[in-house]
C-alpha positions in Angstrom: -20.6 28.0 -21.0 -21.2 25.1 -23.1 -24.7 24.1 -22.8 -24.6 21.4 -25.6 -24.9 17.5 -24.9 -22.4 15.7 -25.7 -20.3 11.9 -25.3 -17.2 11.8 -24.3 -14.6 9.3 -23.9 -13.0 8.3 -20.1 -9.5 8.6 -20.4 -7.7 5.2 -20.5 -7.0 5.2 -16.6 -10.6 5.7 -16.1 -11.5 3.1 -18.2 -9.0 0.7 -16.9 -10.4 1.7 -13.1 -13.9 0.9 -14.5 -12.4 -2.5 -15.8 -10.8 -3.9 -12.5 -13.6 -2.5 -10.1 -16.3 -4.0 -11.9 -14.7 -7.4 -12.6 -12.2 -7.6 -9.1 -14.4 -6.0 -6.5 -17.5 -8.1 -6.5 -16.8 -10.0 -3.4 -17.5 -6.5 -1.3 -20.1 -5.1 -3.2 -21.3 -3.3 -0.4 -18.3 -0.6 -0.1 -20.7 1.5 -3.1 -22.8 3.1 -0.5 -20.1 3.9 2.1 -17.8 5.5 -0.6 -21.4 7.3 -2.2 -21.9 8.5 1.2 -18.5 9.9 2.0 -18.2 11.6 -1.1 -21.6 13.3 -0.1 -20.2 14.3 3.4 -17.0 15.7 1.4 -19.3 17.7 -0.6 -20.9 19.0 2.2 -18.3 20.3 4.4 -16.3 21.6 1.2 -20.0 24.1 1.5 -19.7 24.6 5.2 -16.4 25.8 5.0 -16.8 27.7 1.7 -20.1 29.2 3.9 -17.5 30.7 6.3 -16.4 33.5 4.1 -19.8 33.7 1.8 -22.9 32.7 4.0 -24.9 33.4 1.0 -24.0 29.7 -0.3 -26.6 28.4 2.2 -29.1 30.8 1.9 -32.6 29.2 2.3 -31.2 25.6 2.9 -28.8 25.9 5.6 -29.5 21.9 7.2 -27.1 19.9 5.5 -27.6 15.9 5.5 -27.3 13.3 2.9 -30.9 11.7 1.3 -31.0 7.8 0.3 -33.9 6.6 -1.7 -34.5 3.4 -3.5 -37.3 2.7 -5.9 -38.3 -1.1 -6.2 -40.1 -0.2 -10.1 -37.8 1.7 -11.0 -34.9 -0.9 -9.8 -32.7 2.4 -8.5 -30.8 4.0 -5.6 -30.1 7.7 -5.4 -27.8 9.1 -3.1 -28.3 12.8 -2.6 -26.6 15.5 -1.1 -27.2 19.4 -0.5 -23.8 20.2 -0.1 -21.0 22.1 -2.8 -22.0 20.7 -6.0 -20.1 20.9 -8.8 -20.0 22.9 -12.1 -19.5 21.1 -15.6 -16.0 21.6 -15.6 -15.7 19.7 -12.2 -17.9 17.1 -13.0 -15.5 16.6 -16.0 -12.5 16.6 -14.1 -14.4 14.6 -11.1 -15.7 11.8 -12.6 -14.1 11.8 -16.3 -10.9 12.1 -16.4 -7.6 11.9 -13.9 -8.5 14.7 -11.4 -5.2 13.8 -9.2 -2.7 11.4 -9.7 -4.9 8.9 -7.9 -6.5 7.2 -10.4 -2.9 6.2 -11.6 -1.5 4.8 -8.6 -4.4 2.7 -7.9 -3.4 1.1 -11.2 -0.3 1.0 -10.2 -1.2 -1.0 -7.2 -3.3 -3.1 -8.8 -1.1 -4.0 -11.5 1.4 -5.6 -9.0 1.3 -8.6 -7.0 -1.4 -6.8 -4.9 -4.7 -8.9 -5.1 -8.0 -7.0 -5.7 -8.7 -5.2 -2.7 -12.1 -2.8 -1.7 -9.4 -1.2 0.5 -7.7 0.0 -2.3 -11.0 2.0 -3.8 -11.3 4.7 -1.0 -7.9 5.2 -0.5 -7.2 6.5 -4.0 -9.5 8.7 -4.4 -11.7 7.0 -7.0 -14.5 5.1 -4.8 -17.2 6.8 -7.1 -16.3 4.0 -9.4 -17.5 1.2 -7.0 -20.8 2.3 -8.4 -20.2 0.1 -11.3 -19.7 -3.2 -9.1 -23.7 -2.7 -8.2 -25.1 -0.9 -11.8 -25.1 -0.5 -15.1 -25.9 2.8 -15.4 -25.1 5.7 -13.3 -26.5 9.3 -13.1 -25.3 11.9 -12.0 -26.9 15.2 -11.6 -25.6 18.1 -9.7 -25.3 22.2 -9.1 -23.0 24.1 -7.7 -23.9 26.5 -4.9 -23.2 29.5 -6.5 -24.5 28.1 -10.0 -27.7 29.7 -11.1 -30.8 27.0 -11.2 -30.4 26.8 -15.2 -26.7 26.0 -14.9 -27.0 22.5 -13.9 -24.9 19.1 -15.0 -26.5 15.5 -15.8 -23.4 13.0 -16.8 -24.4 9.7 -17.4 -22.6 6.4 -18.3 -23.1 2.5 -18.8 -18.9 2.4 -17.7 -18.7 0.7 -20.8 -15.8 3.2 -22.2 -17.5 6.5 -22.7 -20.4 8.6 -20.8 -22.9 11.9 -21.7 -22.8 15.2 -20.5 -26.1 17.9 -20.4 -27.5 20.8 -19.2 -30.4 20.9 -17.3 -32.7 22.9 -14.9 -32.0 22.3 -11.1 -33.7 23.5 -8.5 -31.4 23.3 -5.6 -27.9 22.9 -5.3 -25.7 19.7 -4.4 -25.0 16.7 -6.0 -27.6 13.6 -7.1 -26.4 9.8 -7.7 -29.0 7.6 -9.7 -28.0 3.5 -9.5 -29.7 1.6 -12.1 -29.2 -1.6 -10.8 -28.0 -4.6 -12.3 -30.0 -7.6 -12.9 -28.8 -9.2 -10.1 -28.8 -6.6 -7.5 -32.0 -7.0 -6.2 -31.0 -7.0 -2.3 -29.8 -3.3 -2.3 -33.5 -2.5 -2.6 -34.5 -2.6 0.7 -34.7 -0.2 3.6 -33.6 -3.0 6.1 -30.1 -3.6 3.7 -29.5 -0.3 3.3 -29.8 0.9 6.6 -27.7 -1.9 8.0 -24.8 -1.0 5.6 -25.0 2.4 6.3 -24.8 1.6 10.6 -21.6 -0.6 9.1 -19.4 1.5 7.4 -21.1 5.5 7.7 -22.7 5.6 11.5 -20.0 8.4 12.4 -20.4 10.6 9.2 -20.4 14.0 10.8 -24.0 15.1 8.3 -27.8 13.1 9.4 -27.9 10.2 6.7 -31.4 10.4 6.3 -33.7 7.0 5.1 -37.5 7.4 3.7 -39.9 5.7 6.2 -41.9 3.0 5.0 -45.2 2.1 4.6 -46.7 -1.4 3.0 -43.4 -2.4 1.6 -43.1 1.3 -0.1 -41.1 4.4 1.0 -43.0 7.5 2.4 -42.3 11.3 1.8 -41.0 11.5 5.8 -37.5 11.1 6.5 -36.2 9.5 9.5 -32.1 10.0 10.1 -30.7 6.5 10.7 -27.1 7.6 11.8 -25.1 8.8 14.8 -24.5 11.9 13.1 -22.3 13.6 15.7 -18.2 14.0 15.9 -17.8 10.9 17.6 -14.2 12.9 18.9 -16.3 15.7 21.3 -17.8 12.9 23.2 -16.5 11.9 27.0 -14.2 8.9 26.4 -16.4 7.1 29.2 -19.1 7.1 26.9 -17.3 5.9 23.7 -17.2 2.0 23.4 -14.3 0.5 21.7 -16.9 -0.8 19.0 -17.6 2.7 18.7 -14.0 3.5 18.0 -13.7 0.9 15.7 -16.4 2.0 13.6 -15.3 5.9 13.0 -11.9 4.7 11.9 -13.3 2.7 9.5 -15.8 5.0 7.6 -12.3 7.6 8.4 -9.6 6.2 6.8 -11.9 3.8 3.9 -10.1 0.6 5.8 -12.5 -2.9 6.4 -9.3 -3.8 8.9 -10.2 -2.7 12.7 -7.0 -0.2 14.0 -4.4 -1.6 16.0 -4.7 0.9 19.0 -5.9 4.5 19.4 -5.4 7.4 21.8 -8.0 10.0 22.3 -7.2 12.9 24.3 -8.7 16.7 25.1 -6.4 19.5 26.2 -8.0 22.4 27.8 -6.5 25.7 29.0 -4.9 28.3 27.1 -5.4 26.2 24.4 -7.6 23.9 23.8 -7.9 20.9 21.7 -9.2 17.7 20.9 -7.7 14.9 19.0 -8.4 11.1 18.6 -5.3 9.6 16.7 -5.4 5.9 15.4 -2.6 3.1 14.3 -4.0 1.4 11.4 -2.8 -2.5 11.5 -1.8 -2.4 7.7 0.3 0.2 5.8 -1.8 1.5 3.4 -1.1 0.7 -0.4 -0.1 4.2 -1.1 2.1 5.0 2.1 5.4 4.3 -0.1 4.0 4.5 -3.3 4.1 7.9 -5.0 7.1 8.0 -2.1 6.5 11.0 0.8 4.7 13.5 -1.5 1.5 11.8 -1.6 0.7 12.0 2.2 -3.1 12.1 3.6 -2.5 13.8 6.9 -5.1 14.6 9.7 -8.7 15.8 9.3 -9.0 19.6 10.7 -11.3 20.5 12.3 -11.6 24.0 14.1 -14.6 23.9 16.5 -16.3 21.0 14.4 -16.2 23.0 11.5 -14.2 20.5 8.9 -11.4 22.6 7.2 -9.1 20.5 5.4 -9.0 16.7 4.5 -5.0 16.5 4.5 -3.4 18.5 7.1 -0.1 17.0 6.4 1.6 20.3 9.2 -0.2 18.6 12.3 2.1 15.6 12.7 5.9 15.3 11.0 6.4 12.7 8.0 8.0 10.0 9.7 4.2 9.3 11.2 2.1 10.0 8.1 0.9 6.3 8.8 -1.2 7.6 11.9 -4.9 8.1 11.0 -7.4 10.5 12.6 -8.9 14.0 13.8 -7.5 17.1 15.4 -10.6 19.7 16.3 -8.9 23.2 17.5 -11.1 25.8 19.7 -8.6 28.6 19.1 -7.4 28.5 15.5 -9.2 31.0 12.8 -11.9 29.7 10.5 -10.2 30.7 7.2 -6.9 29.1 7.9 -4.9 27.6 4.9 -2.1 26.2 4.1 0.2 28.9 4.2 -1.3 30.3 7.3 -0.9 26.9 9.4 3.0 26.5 8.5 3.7 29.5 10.5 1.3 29.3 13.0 2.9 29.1 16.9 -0.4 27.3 18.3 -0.3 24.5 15.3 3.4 24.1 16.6 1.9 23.0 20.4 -1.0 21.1 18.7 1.6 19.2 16.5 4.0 18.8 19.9 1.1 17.5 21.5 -0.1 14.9 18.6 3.7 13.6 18.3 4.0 13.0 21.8 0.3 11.5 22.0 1.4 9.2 19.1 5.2 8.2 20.5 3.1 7.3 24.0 0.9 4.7 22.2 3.8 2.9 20.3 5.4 2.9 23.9 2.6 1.6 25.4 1.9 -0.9 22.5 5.8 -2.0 22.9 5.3 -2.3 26.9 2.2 -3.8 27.3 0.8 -5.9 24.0 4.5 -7.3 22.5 2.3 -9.1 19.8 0.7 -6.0 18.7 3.7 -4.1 18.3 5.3 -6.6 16.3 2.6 -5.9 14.1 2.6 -2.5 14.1 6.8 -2.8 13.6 6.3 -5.2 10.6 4.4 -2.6 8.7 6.0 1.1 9.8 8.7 0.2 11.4 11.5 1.4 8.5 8.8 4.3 7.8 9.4 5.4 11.7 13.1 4.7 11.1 12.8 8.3 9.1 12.3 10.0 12.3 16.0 9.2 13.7 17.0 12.0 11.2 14.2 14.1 10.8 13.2 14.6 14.2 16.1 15.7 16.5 13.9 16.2 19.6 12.3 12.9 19.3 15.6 10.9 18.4 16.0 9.1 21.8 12.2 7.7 22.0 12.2 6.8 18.3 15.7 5.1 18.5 14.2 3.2 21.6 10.9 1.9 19.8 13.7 0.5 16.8 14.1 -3.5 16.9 17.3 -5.7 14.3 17.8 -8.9 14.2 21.5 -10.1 15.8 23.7 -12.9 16.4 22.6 -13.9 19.7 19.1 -14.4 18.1 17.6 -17.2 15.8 16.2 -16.5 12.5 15.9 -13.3 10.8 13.3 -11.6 13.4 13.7 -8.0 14.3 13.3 -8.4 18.2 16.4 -7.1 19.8 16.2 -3.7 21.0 18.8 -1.1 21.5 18.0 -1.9 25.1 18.1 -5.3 24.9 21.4 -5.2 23.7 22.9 -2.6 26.3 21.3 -5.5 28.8 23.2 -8.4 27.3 26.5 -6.5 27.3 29.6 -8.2 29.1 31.4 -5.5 31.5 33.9 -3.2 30.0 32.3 -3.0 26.7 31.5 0.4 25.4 29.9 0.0 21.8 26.9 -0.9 20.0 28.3 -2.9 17.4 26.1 -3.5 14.1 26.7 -4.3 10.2 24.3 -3.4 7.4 23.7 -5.3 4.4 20.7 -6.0 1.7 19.3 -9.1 3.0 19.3 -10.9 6.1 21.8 -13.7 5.2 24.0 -11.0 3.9 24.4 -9.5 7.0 24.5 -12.3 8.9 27.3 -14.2 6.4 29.5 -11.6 6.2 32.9 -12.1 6.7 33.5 -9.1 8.9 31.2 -10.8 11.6 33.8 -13.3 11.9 35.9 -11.8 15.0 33.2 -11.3 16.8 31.5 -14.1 16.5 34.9 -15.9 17.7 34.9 -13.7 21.0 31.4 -13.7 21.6 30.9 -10.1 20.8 26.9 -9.3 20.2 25.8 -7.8 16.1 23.3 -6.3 15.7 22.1 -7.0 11.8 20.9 -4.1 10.0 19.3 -5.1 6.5 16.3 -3.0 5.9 17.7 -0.3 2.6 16.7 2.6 5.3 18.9 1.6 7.8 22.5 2.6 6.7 20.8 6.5 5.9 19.2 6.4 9.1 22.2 5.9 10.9 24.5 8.7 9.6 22.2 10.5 12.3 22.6 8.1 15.1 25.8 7.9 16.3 25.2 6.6 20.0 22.4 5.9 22.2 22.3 6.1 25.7 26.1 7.1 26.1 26.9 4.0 24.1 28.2 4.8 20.9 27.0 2.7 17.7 29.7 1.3 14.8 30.0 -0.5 12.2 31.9 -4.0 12.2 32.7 -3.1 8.7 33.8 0.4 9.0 37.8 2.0 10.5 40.0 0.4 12.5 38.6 -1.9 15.1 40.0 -1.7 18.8 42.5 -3.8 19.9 44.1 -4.9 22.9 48.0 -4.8 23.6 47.6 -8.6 22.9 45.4 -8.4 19.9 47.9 -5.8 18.6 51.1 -7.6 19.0 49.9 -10.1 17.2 48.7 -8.0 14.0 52.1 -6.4 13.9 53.6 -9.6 13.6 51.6 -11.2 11.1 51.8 -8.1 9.0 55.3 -8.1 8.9 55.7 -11.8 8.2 52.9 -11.0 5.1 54.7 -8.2 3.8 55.4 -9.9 1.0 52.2 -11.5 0.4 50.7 -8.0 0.6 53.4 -6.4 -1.5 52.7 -9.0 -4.3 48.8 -8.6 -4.1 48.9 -4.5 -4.0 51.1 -5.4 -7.6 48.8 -8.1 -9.0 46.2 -5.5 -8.1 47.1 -2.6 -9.3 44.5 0.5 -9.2 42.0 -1.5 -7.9 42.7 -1.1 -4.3 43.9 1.5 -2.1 45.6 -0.5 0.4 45.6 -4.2 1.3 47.1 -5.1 4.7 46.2 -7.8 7.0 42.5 -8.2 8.4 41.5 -8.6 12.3 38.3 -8.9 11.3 38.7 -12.4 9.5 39.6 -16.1 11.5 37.6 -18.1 8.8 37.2 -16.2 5.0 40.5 -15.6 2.9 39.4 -11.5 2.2 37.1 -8.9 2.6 36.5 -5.2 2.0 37.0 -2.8 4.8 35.5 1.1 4.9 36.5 4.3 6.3 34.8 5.7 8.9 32.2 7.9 6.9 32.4 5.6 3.6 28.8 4.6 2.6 28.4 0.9 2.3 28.6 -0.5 -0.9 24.9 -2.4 -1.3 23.2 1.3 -0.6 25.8 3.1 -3.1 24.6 0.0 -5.7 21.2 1.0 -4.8 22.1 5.3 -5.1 23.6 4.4 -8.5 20.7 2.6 -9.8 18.2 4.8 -8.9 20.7 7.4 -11.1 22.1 9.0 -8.3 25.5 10.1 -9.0 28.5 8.7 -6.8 32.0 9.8 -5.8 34.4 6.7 -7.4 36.1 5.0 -4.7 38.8 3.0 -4.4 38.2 -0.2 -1.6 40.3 -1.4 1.0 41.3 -5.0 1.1 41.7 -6.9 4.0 43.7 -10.3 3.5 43.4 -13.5 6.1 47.3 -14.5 5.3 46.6 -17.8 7.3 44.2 -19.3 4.7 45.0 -21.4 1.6 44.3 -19.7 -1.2 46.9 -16.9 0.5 49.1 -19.0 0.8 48.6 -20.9 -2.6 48.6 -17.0 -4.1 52.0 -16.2 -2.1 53.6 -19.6 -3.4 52.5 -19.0 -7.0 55.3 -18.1 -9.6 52.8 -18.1 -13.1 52.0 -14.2 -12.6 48.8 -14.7 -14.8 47.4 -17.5 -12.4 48.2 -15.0 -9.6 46.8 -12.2 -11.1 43.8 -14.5 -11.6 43.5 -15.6 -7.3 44.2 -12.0 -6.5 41.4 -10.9 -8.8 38.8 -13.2 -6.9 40.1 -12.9 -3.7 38.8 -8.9 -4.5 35.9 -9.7 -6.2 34.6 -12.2 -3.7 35.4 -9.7 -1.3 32.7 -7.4 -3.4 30.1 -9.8 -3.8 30.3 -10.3 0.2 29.8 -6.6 0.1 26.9 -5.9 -1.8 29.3 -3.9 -4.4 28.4 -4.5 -7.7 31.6 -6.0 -10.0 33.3 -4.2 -12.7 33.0 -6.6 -14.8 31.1 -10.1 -14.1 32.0 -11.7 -17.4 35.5 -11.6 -16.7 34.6 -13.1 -13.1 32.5 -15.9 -14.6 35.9 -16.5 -16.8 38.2 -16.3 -13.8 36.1 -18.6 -11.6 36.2 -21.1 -14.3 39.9 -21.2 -15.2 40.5 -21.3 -11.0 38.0 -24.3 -11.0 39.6 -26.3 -14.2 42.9 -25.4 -12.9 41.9 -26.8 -9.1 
C-alpha cells in the first residue's frame, strides 16, 4: 500500500460538479446534512450486510448509529459513522474521481434546460458534494472494517480543483466528515438547527442519529438519539400518519416534492412480506436519461436487514418510476443478484408489488382524476412500455392509457380506451386511431378527413412510443384497434360503388401520374380517405409509419427502403389542373408535390428538399 501523502487532481467532471453545486445550489443549503447522513446510513448497512457472512466486522462495536457534532471555536460539523468504511483506493474512487457514470449525467442534466435543482444532487449519486455549498474545506477521515488501525485514509480538499490524500492512525472503523464552515455559515452551528433539519429530511433513517446534549450553550460528552430510527414499513398502518409517510419518501428517494399516492401492504402466510410502494409526483431527471439501463429499483430488505439499494428484479421496467421498500421474512440473507433472478418466491413478491402498484394508478384514475393527470403527464409513455412487455398485465395497462381525439378540444390526453367504446354509434366494431409526431400532425392529417365527414371518432396518437407500443396491441376489449392511415378501409356496397366508379373515370389521371412518377411509388389509385386534400400516402397493414422510421433512421438504425402508396383526391384542382396539363415538365413538376406534400403530411423525410424548395417556387411563379 501507498502510505505516502500526496495532491491529486478531481477529474474534470468532479470539478465541474464542484462548480455548479457550489454556485447553483445555495438556495437549499440545507440538503448537506441529509445527503451526509444518508451516505452514513449506506455505509452502515453495506457493514450489516457484509456482517452476515463475517461477524467478525463488528467485533467489539456491534451498535451502529450515526454521531453529529459541531464545534462553535472551531467553526465545524462532523458527521460520523461506524459503519463499512472505506480503504484508500475507495476513497479515491468515492470522492475523487467518476465512481459510476453518475457524476456525468448529472452534468448532463444540468447542462440542459434543466434549472439548478437540490433534487438533482441525491439522485446522481454525488450528494457528498453538497458539502461544498456550506464549507470551504472538507475532511474526510475513514477505515475500513477489516483495515488494520494503521491503515487509515484522511482526504482533504478546499473543492477548489484538487484535494490531499494521507495515512493515518485510526482507532475504530467507519467513516469521519469534518465541515469547515464558511464565513457565512454561522446558523449550522447550533443544536436547535441541526436537529430540526435532521427531523426534516432523515427522521426515518433506519440507524439512531445521535446529537451531543448541551450544557451552557456548549455540547456535552452524552449523546441523546434525536430520530425515529425504526423501519417506518413494520409499523401498523393505523399508526403511520400521512405526514409520517411523506417524510420516509422523502429522506428515500432524495426528492423535496411530497409523493403523489402510496400503498402499504403486509402479506402473511406461506409467505410473508411487507412492502410500502410510492408514486413520486415528478419523473426523476435520470428516469430517461442514460435510457432503461440506469434504473434504481426497490430497497431490499429481508427481515430488516438492508440487502441491496437497487433491486431492479422486484417490479418489471415499465414501473421503474415507483419508489419504495420490499422487507421479505423468507428469502436467505446472502442473496445476490444472480440468486434473486431465479428465485420462485421473488416471482410472487414481484406479482404481488405489480398488482399493488396497477391498484393505486386504478384507484388514482377512479377516485382523484386531477392526480392522475399528473401522475399520466410524467409516466404515462414510460407505462406505455408495459403494453409490450408485460403480456399478463396488458388489459389493465391498456385501460390506465389516455390520447387526445377528435371529439375532444385541444391537445389533452383525456379520452380513454373506455371512453371511446362509450361514445361509439351502434354497428361500429373498431377503435380507430392515427399516429403522428406532434399533436397538430395528427390532428391535420389528411387521412382524418373521411372520418371527420361521417362523424367517425380518432383517437390521436403523438407521443414517439406510441406507434412501437401498439404493434402489441391489436384490440381491447373485443374491439380491435387500426390505423386510419394503414390497408384498405371498410366500405359499404354504397361507399364501394362509388370508388369503382371514380377510379375508372381517373384511370387516366392515375395512369399519367404512375408515368410522371416513375419509381417513386408503388401504386397510386384513388383515395377514400380524402373529401378535402388533393393526396396522401397510404400504408400496408404492418408498414411502420414514416415519422417513427425518420426517427429509427436518425438514431442510425438501419431501414428496409420502401416504396409509398399514393392516394389521389381526383375531384380537386390541382388533379384536375395536373390531368389537363400537356407541358410534361410542368406535370412532372404537380405530380412531384402532390407526392412530396403527401410526405411532409407524413412525417417522411424528402429525398431531396432543395429540389422541393425549387418545385414549389416554379409552381408558385407559374400560378
Amino acid at each position: 500500500m501507498n502510505t505516502t501523502a500526496e495532491t491529486r487532481p478531481f477529474e474534470a467532471e468532479v470539478a465541474q460538479v464542484l462548480k455548479l453545486v457550489t454556485h447553483s445550489l445555495y438556495s437549499h443549503k440545507e440538503i448537506f446534512l441529509r445527503e451526509l447522513v444518508s451516505n452514513a446510513s449506506d455505509a452502515c448497512d453495506k457493514l450489516r450486510f457484509e456482517a452476515i457472512a463475517n461477524p467478525e466486522l463488528m467485533a467489539g462495536d456491534s451498535d451502529l448509529h450515526i454521531d453529529i457534532s459541531w464545534d462553535k471555536a472551531a467553526r465545524t460539523i462532523s458527521v460520523r459513522d461506524n459503519g463499512i468504511g472505506m480503504s484508500r483506493d475507495e476513497v479515491v474512487a468515492n470522492i475523487g474521481t467518476i465512481a459510476s457514470s453518475g457524476t456525468r449525467r448529472f452534468l448532463e442534466a444540468m447542462s440542459g434546460e434543466q434549472k439548478a435543482d437540490a433534487r438533482l444532487i441525491g439522485q446522481f449519486g454525488v450528494g457528498f458534494y453538497s458539502a461544498f455549498v456550506v464549507a470551504d474545506r472538507v475532511t474526510v477521515l475513514s477505515r475500513r472494517a477489516d483495515a488494520q488501525a494503521s491503515e487509515g485514509v484522511k482526504w482533504e480538499s478546499d473543492g477548489q480543483g484538487e484535494y490531499s490524500l494521507s495515512t493515518l492512525e485510526l482507532a475504530g472503523r467507519g467513516t469521519t466528515v469534518i465541515l469547515h464552515l464558511k464565513a457565512d455559515e454561522d446558523e449550522f452551528l447550533s443544536r436547535w438547527q441541526l436537529r430540526s433539519m435532521i427531523t426534516r429530511y432523515s427522521d426515518h433513517v433506519a440507524f439512531p442519529i445521535r446529537l451531543p446534549q448541551e450544557k451552557d450553550d456548549q455540547p456535552t460528552d452524552e449523546w441523546e438519539t434525536v430520530n425515529a430510527a425504526s423501519a417506518l414499513w413494520t409499523k401498523p398502518k393505523s399508526e403511520i400518519s400521512d405526514e409520517d409517510y411523506k417524510a420516509f419518501y422523502k429522506s428515500l428517494g432524495h426528492d423535496f416534492n411530497d409523493p403523489l399516492a402510496w400503498t402499504h401492504n403486509r402479506v402473511e402466510g406461506s409467505q410473508s412480506f411487507t412492502t410500502l410502494l410510492y408514486l413520486p409526483a415528478q419523473p426523476p431527471f435520470d428516469l430517461l436519461m442514460g435510457g432503461r439501463d440506469e434504473r434504481k429499483g426497490l430497497k431490499l430488505y429481508i427481515k430488516r436487514v438492508f440487502i441491496m439499494d437497487a433491486a431492479e428484479d422486484m417490479l418489471p421496467n415499465y414501473l421503474r418510476f415507483v419508489r419504495g421498500v420490499v422487507d421479505a421474512d423468507d428469502l436467505p440473507l446472502n442473496v445476490s443478484r444472480e440468486i434473486l433472478q431465479h428465485n420462485r418466491q421473488l416471482e410472487r413478491i414481484k406479482a404481488a408489488c405489480v398488482k399493488r402498484v396497477l391498484d393505486l394508478i386504478e384507484k388514482l384514475a377512479t377516485d382523484e382524476p386531477e392526480k392522475f393527470a399528473t401522475f399520466y403527464k410524467a409516466f404515462g409513455n414510460t407505462l406505455k412500455e408495459g403494453i409490450s412487455e408485460d403480456a399478463n398485465h396488458r388489459e389493465r395497462i391498456a385501460k390506465l392509457l389516455r390520447f387526445a381525439s377528435t371529439k375532444a378540444e385541444g391537445a389533452a390526453q383525456a379520452t380513454s380506451f373506455d371512453d371511446y367504446i362509450g361514445r361509439m354509434p351502434l354497428g361500429q366494431d373498431t377503435i380507430w386511431y392515427i399516429t403522428a409526431d406532434s399533436y397538430a400532425a395528427a390532428l391535420g392529417s389528411p387521412q382524418l378527413e373521411a372520418f371527420k365527414a361521417k362523424g367517425v371518432e380518432v383517437l390521436l396518437m403523438y407521443d414517439r412510443i406510441d406507434e412501437w407500443m401498439l404493434g402489441s396491441l391489436q384490440e381491447y376489449a373485443g374491439k380491435k384497434l387500426r390505423n386510419v392511415a394503414k390497408g384498405e378501409l371498410p366500405l359499404d356496397e354504397a361507399d364501394k360503388k362509388k370508388r369503382e366508379e371514380a377510379s375508372k373515370q381517373a384511370e387516366p389521371l392515375l395512369k399519367k401520374l404512375k408515368e410522371l412518377l416513375g419509381e417513386r411509388v408503388a401504386e397510386v389509385k384513388v383515395s377514400v380517405r380524402l373529401t378535402d386534400s388533393p393526396s396522401c400516402l397510404a400504408l400496408g397493414d404492418y408498414e411502420m409509419a414514416p415519422h417513427l422510421a425518420r426517427l429509427l433512421r436518425e438514431a442510425g438504425q438501419a431501414m428496409p427502403e420502401s416504396k409509398p402508396t399514393l392516394e389521389v383526391n381526383p375531384q380537386h384542382p390541382l388533379l384536375q389542373r395536373l390531368e389537363a396539363e400537356p407541358d410534361e415538365a410542368k406535370a412532372r413538376d404537380l405530380a412531384m408535390l402532390l407526392l412530396e406534400q403527401a410526405e411532409i403530411a407524413a412525417g417522411a423525410p424528402l429525398a431531396d428538399p432543395a429540389a422541393f424548395v425549387q418545385r414549389l417556387n416554379r409552381a408558385l411563379l407559374e400560378a
